[in-house]
C-alpha positions as CSV (number, residue, x, y, z in Angstrom):
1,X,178.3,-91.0,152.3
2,X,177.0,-91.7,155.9
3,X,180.1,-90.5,157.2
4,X,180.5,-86.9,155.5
5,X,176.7,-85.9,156.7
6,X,177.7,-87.4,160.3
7,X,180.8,-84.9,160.7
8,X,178.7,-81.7,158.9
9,X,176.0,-82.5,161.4
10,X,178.3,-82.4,164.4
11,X,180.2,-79.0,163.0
12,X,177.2,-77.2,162.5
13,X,176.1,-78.0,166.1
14,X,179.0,-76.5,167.5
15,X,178.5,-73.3,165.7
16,X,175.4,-73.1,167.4
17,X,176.8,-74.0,170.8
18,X,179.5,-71.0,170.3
19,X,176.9,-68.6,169.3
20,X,174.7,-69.4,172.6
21,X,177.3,-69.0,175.0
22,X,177.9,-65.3,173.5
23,X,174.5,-64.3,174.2
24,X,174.3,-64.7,177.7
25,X,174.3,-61.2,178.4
26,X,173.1,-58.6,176.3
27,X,171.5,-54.9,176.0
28,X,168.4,-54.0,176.6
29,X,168.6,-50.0,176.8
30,X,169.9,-48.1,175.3
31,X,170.0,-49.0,171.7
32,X,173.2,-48.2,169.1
33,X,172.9,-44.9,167.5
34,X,170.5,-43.7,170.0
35,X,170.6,-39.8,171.5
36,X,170.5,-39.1,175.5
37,X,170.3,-36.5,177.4
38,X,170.9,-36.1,181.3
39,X,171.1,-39.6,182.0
40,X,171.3,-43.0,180.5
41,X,168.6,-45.6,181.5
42,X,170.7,-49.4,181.3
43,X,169.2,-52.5,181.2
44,X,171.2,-55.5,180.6
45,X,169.8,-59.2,179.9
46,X,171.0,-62.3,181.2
47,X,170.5,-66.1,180.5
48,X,170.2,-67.6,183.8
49,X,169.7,-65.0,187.3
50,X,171.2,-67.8,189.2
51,X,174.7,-66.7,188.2
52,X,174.1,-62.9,189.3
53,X,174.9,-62.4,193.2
54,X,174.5,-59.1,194.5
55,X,174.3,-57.2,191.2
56,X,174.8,-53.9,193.5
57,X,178.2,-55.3,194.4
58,X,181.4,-55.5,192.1
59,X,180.0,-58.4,190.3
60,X,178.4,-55.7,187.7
61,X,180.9,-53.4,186.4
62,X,180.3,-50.7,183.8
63,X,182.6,-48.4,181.7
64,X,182.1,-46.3,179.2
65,X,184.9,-44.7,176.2
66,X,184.6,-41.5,174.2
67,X,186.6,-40.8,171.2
68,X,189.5,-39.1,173.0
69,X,189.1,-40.6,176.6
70,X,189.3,-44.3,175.9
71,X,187.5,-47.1,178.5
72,X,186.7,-45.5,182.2
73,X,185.0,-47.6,184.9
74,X,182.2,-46.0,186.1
75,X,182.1,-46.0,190.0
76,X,178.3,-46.9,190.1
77,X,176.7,-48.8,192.9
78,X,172.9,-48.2,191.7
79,X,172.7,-51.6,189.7
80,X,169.3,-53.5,190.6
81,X,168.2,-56.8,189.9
82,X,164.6,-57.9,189.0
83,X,164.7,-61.4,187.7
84,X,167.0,-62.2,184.5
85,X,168.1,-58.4,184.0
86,X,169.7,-55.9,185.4
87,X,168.7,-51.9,185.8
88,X,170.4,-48.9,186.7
89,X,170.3,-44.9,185.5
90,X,173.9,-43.4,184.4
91,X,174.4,-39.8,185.0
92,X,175.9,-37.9,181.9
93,X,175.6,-34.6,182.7
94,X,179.8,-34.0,183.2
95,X,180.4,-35.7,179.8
96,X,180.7,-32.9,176.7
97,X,177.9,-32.4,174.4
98,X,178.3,-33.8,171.3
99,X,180.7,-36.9,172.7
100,X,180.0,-40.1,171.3
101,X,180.4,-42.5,173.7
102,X,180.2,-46.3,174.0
103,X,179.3,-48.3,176.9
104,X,180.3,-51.7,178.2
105,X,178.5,-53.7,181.1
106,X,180.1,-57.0,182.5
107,X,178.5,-59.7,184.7
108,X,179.3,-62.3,187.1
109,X,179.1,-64.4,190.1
110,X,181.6,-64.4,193.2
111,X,184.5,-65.7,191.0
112,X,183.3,-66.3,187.6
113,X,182.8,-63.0,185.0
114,X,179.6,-64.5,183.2
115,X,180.0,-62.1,179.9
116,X,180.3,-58.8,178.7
117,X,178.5,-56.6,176.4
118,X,178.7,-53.0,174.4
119,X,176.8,-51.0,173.4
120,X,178.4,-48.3,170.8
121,X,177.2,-44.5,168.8
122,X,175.7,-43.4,172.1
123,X,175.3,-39.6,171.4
124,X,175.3,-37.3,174.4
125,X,173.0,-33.6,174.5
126,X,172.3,-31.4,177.3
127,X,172.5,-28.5,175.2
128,X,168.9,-26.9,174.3
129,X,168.6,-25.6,170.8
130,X,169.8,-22.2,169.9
131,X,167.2,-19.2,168.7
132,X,167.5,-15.6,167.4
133,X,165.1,-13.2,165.6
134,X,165.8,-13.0,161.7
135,X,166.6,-9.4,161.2
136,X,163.9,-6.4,162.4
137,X,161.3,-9.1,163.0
138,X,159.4,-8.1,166.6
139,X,161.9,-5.8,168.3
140,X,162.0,-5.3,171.9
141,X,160.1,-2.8,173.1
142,X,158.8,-2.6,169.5
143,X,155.1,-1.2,168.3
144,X,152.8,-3.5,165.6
145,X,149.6,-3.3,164.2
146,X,147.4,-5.1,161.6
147,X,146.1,-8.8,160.8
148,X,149.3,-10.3,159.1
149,X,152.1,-9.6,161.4
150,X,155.1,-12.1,160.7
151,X,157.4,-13.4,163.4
152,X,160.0,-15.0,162.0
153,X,163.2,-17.0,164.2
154,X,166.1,-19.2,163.3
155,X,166.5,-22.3,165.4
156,X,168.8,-24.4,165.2
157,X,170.1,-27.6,167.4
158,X,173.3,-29.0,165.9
159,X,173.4,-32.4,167.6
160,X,170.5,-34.0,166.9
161,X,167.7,-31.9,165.1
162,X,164.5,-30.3,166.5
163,X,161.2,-31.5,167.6
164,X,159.0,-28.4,167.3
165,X,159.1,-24.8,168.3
166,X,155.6,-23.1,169.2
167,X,155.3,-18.9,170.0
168,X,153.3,-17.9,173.6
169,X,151.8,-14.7,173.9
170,X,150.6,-13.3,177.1
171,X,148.9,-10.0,178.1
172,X,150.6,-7.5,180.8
173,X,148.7,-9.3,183.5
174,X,150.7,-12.8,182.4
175,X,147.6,-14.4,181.0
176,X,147.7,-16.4,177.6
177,X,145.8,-14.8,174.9
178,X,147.9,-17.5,172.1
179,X,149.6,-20.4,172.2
180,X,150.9,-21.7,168.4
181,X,152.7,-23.8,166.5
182,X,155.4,-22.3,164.2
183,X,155.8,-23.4,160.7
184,X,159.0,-24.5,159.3
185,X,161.0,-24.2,156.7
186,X,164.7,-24.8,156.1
187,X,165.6,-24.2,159.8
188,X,163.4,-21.3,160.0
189,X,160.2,-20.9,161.9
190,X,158.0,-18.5,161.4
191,X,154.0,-17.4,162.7
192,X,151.4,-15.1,160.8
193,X,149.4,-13.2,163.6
194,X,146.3,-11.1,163.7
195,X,146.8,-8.6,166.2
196,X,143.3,-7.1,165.5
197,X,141.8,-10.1,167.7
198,X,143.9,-8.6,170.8
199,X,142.8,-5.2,173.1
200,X,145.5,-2.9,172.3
201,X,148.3,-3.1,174.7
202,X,151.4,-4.6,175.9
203,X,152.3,-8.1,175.6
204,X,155.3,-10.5,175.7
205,X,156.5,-13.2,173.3
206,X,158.1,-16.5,174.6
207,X,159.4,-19.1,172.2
208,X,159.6,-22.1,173.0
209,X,162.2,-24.4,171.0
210,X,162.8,-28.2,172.0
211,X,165.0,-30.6,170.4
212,X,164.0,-33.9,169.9
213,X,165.8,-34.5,173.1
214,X,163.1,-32.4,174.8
215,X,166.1,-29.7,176.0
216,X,163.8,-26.9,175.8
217,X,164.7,-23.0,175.4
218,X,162.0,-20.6,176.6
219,X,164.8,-17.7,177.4
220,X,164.1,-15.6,174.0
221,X,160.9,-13.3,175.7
222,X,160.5,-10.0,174.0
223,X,157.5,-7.6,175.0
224,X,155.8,-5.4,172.1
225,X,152.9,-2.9,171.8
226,X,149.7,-4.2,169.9
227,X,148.0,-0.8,168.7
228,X,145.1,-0.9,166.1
229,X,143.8,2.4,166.9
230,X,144.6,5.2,164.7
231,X,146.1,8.5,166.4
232,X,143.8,11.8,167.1
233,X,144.7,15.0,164.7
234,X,144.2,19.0,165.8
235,X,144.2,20.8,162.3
236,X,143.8,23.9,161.9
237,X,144.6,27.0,159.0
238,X,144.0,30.6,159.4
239,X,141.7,32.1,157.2
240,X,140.4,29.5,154.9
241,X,139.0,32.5,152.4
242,X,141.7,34.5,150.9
243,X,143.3,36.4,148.1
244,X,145.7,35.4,145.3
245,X,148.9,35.5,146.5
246,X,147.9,35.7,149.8
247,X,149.0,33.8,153.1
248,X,147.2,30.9,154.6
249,X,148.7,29.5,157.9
250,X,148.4,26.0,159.1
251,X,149.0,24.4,162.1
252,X,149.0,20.4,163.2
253,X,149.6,18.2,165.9
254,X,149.0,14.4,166.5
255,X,148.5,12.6,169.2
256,X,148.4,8.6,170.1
257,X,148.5,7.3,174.0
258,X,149.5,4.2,173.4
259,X,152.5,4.0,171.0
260,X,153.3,7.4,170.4
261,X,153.4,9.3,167.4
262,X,155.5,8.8,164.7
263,X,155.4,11.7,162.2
264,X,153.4,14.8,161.7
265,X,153.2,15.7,157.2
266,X,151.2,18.9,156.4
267,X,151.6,21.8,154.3
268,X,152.4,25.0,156.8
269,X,151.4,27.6,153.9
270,X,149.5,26.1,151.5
271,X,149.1,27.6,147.9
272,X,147.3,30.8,147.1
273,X,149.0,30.8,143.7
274,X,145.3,30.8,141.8
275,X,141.6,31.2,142.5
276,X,139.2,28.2,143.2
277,X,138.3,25.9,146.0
278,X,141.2,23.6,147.7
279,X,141.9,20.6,150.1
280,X,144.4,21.1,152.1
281,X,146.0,18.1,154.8
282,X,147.4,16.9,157.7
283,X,148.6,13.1,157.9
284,X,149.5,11.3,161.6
285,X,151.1,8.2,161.4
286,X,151.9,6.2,164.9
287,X,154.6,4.4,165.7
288,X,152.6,1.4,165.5
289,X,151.8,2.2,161.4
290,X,148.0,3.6,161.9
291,X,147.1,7.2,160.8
292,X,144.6,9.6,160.5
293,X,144.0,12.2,157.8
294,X,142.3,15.6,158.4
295,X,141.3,18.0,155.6
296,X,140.8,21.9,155.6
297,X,139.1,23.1,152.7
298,X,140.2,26.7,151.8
299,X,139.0,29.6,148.8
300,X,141.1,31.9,146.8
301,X,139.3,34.7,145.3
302,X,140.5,36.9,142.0
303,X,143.0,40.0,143.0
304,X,145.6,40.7,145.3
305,X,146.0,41.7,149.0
306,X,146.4,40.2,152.8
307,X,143.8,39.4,155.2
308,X,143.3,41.5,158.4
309,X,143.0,39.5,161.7
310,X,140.2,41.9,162.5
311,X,137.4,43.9,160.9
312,X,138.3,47.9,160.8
313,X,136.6,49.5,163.9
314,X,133.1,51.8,163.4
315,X,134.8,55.2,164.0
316,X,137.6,53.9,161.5
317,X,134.8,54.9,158.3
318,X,134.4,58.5,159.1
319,X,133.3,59.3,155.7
320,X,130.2,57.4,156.3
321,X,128.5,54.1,155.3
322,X,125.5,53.4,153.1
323,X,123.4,50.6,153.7
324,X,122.1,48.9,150.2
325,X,118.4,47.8,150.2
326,X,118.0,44.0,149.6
327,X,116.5,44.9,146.3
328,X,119.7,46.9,145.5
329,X,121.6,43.7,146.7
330,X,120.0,41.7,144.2
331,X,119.8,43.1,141.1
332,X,124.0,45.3,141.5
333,X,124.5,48.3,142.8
334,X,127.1,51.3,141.7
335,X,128.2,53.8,144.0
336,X,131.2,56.3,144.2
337,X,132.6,56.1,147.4
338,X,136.5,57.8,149.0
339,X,138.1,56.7,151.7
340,X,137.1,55.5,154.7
341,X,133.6,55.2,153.4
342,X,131.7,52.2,153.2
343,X,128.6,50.4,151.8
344,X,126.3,48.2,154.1
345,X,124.6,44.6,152.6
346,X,122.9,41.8,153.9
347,X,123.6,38.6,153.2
348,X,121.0,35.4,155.3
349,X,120.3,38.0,158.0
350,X,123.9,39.2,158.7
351,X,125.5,42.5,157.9
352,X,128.4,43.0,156.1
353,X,130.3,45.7,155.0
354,X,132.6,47.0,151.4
355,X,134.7,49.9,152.1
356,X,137.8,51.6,150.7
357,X,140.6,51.9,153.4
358,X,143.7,53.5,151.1
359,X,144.2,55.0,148.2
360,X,147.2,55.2,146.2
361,X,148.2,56.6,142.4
362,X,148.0,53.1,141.2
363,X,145.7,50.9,143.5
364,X,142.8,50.8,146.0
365,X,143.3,48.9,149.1
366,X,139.4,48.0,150.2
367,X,138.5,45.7,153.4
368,X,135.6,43.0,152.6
369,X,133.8,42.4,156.0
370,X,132.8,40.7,158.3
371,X,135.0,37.9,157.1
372,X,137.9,40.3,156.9
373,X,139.5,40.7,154.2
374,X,141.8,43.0,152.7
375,X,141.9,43.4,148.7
376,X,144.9,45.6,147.1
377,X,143.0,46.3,143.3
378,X,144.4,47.9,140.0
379,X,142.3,49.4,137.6
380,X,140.6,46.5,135.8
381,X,141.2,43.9,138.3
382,X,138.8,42.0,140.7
383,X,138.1,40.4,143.8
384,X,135.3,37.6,144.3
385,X,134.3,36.6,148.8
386,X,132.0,34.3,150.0
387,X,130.7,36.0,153.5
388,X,128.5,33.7,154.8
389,X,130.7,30.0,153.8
390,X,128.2,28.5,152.3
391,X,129.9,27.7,149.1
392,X,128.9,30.5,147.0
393,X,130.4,33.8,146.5
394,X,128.6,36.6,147.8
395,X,130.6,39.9,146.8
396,X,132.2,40.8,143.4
397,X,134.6,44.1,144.0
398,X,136.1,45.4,140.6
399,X,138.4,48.6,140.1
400,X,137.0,50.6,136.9
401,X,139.3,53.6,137.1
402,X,140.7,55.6,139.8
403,X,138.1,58.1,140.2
404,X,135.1,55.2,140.5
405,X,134.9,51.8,142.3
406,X,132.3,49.9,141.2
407,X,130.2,47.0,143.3
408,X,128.8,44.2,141.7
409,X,127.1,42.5,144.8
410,X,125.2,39.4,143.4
411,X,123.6,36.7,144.6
C-alpha cells in the first residue's frame, strides 16, 4: 500500500512541473475575443527577466495570422522591457476591417527561445459606423416648425455594435444651442425637438455616431430653417355690399421672410347666389407649416343688378333731386320719380342719394348711393343696402308697377 501512494505522489508532481514550465510566458494585452482599432497595445509576461536580453533586439519576435493570410512576422523593433514583461504598440491600420487575426509573441535569451504564446479572435475595426436619414426626416435645406419635430437616422456598425449616437445643433454663427442623446430602438435612433425654444432661423445638424470602438462619424451635417412665425396676409374684395347675382372680387397675397410661402387658398368670386351676411377667406400657409387666416365679411341684398365703381356725377340727374326730411326718412316716404331724377336722405350725418338711371318695358335700373350701387328691379321685386356699414340696412327700394317706384327708407 505504501508503494502505490509513493508512485501517485511522484506522477502528480510531475504534472505540475509540466504545467509550470508552459507558463513562463504569457499574455497580458490584449485579451481573446477582444475588438481593436488602430493599433494593438501587447504586453507579454515572463517568469524570470533574467532570461530576456535586449528585448528590442531579435530575441522578441511577433507574428500575427488572419484567416486567409496564415503566420507573418512582424518586422517590429519597438519592444520595451520594464521588469518581468514586455510592451510594445502594433500598428493595424493596413490589415482589412473585419479580419480576425491571431497573434503570437516568442521570447528568449542569446541562444535559448524561452516560450511562446498566442493570443487568438482578435477582431480588427477602423471603419466608423454608417448613418442615413430614414426617409423625408430633416431634409437639407429643408423648413420646420413646432414643439415635436422628429429626427429620425439609421446607424448601423457591422463589426462590433454601437456605443451611442447624440444629435448637435448649432445656430448660423456655429454656436451650440443643443447637444442630445438619441434614443434607440432596433438600430434606429431617433430625437423629439422643440423648435419653439430656438429664434427663428438657420441652423445645422451634426450627428455624431461612435462604435464601441470610439470610430466616430460626424460627416452627416444637414442645415434646416426653424420658423415659428406665421406668414403676413393682404386681403382684400371689391365691394363687400352687393346684389344677388352680382360680382364680388377678391384678391390675396402672402408673404413670409424667412421660409417663404407655401400656398395662397381663397375664393376669387365669392357667392352672391342669396341674400344675407357672409365670411369670406384667405388662408397662407409657409413652407415651414404656419399660416394665417384673414376674413372679409361681405352683404347680399334682395334683387338683381351690378355695382358701379363710382357714384353717377351731379349733372348726370337732370330731372332733379328731392331731398326727404329726416321726419320723412323715418316714418317711409312715396314719391313718383322718371329718369335721372333722384331723392336725397340722410343717414348719421351723411347724404345719400336713390335715383332711377334707365328705364326699360320690363325693369328699372336705379343707382343706390353713396355706396354705389346699381339695382336692375322687376315689378314686385326688391332691393335692401346698408349705406353707412354698420350692420343694419338703411334703404328698402321696391318696384310697384312701371308707372310708380316706391321708397321704403326705414330705419
Amino acid at each position: 500500500m505504501n508503494r502505490k501512494f509513493l508512485v501517485l505522489m511522484f506522477f502528480g508532481m510531475l504534472l505540475l512541473s509540466v504545467n509550470l514550465a508552459a507558463a513562463a510566458v504569457s499574455w497580458g494585452a490584449p485579451t481573446i475575443g477582444s475588438n481593436h482599432s488602430s493599433n494593438i497595445s501587447l504586453t507579454v509576461y515572463f517568469v524570470n527577466e533574467t532570461d530576456i536580453i535586449d528585448p528590442t533586439s531579435s530575441n522578441t519576435t511577433l507574428y500575427y495570422n488572419t484567416t486567409t493570410t496564415g503566420w507573418t512576422q512582424v518586422n517590429f523593433a519597438g519592444f520595451a522591457q520594464n521588469g518581468s514583461q514586455v510592451t510594445g504598440t502594433l500598428d493595424i491600420t493596413s490589415i482589412a476591417d473585419g479580419s480576425n487575426i491571431s497573434l503570437n509573441m516568442t521570447l528568449g535569451n542569446d541562444s535559448t527561445i524561452l516560450g511562446g504564446v498566442v493570443v487568438t479572435a482578435l477582431t480588427i475595426d477602423d471603419t466608423p459606423p454608417a448613418v442615413s436619414f430614414v426617409g423625408s426626416t430633416f431634409v437639407s435645406g429643408g423648413n420646420y416648425s413646432g414643439s415635436s419635430i422628429i429626427i429620425n437616422t439609421s446607424v448601423n456598425d457591422s463589426l462590433i455594435g454601437m456605443s451611442s449616437v447624440y444629435f448637435n445643433i448649432t445656430n448660423s454663427t456655429g454656436t451650440q444651442v443643443n447637444w442630445s442623446k438619441a434614443t434607440s430602438a432596433g438600430g434606429y435612433y431617433s430625437l423629439t425637438f422643440d423648435s419653439t425654444a430656438l429664434s427663428d432661423g438657420v441652423y445645422n445638424l451634426t450627428i455624431y455616431a461612435n462604435d464601441s470602438l470610439n470610430n466616430l462619424n460626424s460627416s452627416i451635417v444637414r442645415s434646416v430653417t426653424f420658423d415659428n412665425s406665421n406668414p403676413s396676409v393682404s386681403f382684400s374684395c371689391t365691394p363687400t355690399s352687393t346684389n344677388v347675382g352680382s360680382v364680388i372680387t377678391c384678391t390675396c397675397t402672402g408673404s413670409d421672410s424667412l421660409s417663404g410661402v407655401s400656398s395662397t387658398t381663397y375664393t376669387k368670386k365669392p357667392s352672391t347666389s342669396s341674400i344675407g351676411t357672409f365670411t369670406t377667406n384667405c388662408t397662407v400657409v409657409d413652407r415651414a407649416g404656419n399660416s394665417a387666416t384673414s376674413s372679409i365679411e361681405y352683404k347680399i341684398i334682395s334683387g338683381g343688378g351690378a355695382v358701379g365703381s363710382s357714384p353717377s356725377a351731379a349733372n348726370f340727374w337732370t330731372a332733379g333731386t328731392h331731398t326727404l326730411s329726416q321726419e320723412q326718412f323715418k316714418q317711409g316716404f312715396t314719391k313718383k320719380l322718371k329718369v335721372k331724377s333722384r331723392m336725397r336722405f340722410e343717414v348719421n350725418g351723411k347724404n345719400h342719394h336713390v335715383g332711377i338711371k334707365e328705364l326699360t318695358e320690363t325693369s328699372v335700373t336705379i343707382e343706390i348711393a353713396s355706396e354705389p350701387i346699381e339695382v336692375t328691379l322687376g315689378i314686385g321685386e326688391d332691393a335692401k343696402a346698408d349705406v353707412d356699414d354698420d350692420g343694419y340696412y338703411d334703404v328698402y327700394v321696391k318696384l310697384n308697377n312701371m308707372l310708380l317706384l316706391s321708397n321704403y327708407l326705414k330705419r
